[in-house]
N, C-alpha and C positions, 0 to 999 in steps of 0.2 A: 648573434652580434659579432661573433670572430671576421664575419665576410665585409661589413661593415669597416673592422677594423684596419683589415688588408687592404681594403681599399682606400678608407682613410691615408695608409703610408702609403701607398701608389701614386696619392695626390698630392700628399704633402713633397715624396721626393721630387713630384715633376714640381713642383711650386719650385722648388730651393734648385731644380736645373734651371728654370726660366731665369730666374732672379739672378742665376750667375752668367746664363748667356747676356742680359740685359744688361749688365757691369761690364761685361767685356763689349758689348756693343758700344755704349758709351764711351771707354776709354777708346776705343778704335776712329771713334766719330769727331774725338776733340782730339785726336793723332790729325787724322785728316786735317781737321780746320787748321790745324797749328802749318800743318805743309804749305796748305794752302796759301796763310797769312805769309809767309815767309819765300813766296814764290820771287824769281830773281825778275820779271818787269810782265807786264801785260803783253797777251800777247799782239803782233803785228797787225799793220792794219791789211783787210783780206785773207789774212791767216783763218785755214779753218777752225769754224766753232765747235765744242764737243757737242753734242747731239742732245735736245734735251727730251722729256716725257718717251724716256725709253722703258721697256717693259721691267716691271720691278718683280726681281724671281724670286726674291724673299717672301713676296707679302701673301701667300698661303701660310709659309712658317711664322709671320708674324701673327695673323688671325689663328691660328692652331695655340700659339702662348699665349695669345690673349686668355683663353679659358683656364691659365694656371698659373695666370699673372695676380700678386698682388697689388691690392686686397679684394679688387671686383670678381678675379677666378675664384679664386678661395671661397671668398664669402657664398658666390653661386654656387658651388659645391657643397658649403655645410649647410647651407638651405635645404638643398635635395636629398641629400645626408641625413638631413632633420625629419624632412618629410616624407621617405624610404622607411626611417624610423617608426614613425606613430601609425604608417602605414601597418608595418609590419607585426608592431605590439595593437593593434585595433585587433589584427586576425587571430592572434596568438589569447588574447581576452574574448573574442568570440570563442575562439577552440574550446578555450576555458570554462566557458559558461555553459556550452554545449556539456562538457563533460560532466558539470554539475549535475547538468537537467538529466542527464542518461543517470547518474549516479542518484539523484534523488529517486528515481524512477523504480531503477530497479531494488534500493531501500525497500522504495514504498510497495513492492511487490512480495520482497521477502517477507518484508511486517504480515502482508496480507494470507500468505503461506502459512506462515507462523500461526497466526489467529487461526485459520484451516486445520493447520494440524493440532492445535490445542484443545477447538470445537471437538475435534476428531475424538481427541484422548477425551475430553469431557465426556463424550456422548457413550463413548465406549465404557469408559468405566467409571460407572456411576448406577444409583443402584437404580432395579426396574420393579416395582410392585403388580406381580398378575395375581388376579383373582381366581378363586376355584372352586367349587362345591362339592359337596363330598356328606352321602348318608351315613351314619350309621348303622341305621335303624329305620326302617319304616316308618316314613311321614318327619323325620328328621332330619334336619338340613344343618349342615353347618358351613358358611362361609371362611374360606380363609383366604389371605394375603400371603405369598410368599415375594421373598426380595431373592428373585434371579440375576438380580445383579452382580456389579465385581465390587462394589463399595456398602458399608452400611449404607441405614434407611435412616435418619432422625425425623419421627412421623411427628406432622404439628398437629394433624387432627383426623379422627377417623367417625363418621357419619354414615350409618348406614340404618335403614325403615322399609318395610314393606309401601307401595302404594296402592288403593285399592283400584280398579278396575272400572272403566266407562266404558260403555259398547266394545267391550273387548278390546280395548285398549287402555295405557294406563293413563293415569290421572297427571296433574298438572305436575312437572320435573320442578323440585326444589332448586330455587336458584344459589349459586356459589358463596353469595351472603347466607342464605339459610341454612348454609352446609360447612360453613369455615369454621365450626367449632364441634369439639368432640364430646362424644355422648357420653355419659357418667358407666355406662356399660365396655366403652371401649377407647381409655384417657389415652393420652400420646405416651411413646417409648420409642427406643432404639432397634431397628430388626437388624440384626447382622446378616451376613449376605449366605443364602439357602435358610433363612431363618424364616419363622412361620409363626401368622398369630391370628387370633379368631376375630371378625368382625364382625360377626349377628350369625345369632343364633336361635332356630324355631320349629321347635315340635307340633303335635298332633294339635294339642290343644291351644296352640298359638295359631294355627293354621285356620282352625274350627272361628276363632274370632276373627280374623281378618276376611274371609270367605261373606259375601254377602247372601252368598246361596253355595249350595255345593256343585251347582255348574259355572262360579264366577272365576275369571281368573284371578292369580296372585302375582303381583312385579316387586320385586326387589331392588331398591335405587339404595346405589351410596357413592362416597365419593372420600380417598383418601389424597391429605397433603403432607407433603414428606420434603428433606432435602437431603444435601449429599452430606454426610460428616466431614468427607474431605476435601470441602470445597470452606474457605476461613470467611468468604464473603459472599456467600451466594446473593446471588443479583433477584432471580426467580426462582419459586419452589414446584416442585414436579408435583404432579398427580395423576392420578387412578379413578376410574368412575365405571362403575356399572349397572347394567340393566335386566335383568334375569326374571325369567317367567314361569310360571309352574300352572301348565295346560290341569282343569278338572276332568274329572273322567278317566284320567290315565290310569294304569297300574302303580300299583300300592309301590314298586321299586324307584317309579320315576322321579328326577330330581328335577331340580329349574335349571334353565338353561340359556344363556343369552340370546336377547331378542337380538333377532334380524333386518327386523325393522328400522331400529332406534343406534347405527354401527353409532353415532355421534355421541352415542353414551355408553357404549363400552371399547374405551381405549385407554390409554396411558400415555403420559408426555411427560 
């Protein structure tokens, strides 16, 4: 707005030189007449006449103060004045809006980081329930859950059955309704993190009854729901689900071992 302003006093001084050449024109002009009127007799008859429609060497100087002559100079100039203006502030509110749009942008990029990196820390620490088997004893099996996580576990339910065997495969997988509550053998609790707890457990003679022959397979299906302790609102709860087989005919050491077949039911999320 400062160049504006300079130029504004550049116009207004030329206005206020016009204005005082044109005062002095005028008194100069009614000098004139008054000489004129007061001349001592006309002139003679044949006397040369002064010469009229001679070249007038002002009237560039007079069209050049027209443009800073009041009030028509003037006025033409704060018009263009006006409209240099809204010109100017039109670009200056585009610039503006531009910069919002870059500034909301890159906002909305950091937001998106942010959540990235948050996911990031959720995913990382929080806790992970894996499953594992482990004999004692011949023909004894005991499942455990350990939480390798970096967070406690607060388990809502832990569900785990033998299922029996169809043409060497197993039987129909319990759906997530049939498995969202926990067995009277294995109620919900807290596992702190390297903390460990039994989920089903099955000896010789638990074995002998599930077996439909002693060349049938055994599958072991369960499925644990847990959340994080230190999350205050958890949105969704993690789980655990497994699938585990115990081939007949083996040696008396051997344990169950996850099917390969079936990866869709033994993982963790």
């Amino acid at each position: 707005m400062l160049k504006y302003l300079a130029l504004f006093v550049v116009i207004f001084g030329l206005a206020v030189y016009v204005s005082v050449q044109d005062e002095r024109a005028t008194q100069q002009s009614i000098q004139t007449s008054a000489q004129l009127a007061n001349g001592t007799a006309s002139a003679k008859a044949g006397e040369k006449q002064p010469q009229e429609n001679l070249p007038d060497t002002g009237r560039f100087k007079r069209i050049c103060f027209s443009f800073f002559r009041w009030p028509n100079g003037t006025t033409a100039w704060a018009i263009i004045f006006t409209l240099l203006a809204i010109a100017e502030q039109t670009q200056q509110t585009a610039r503006a809006a531009l910069a919002t749009v870059e500034s909301a942008n890159a906002m909305r990029d950091s937001i998106r980081l942010q959540e990235k990196a948050m996911e990031l820390t959720v995913n990382t620490e929080r806790p992970y329930l894996v499953i594992s088997v482990e004999s004692p004893s011949p023909n004894k099996f005991v499942f455990i859950a350990k939480n390798e996580g970096r967070t406690p576990a607060r388990i809502k339910s832990i569900w785990s059955k033998p299922i029996p065997a169809v043409m060497g495969q197993p039987g129909p997988i319990p759906s997530d309704d049939e498995t969202a509550e926990s067995l009277i053998s294995t109620p919900p609790q807290v596992l702190p993190t390297n903390g460990t707890c039994t989920v089903f457990y099955c000896d010789e003679h638990r074995l002998e009854l599930m077996q439909a022959s002693k060349f049938s397979s055994i599958y072991f299906y369960g499925r644990i729901v847990y959340f994080n302790t230190l999350e205050t609102d958890p949105d969704k709860p993690y789980e655990t689900k497994w699938l585990y087989c115990l081939i007949p005919g083996t040696a008396k050491g051997s344990i169950p071992f996850p099917d390969p077949r079936h990866p869709e039911c033994n993982t963790w999320i």
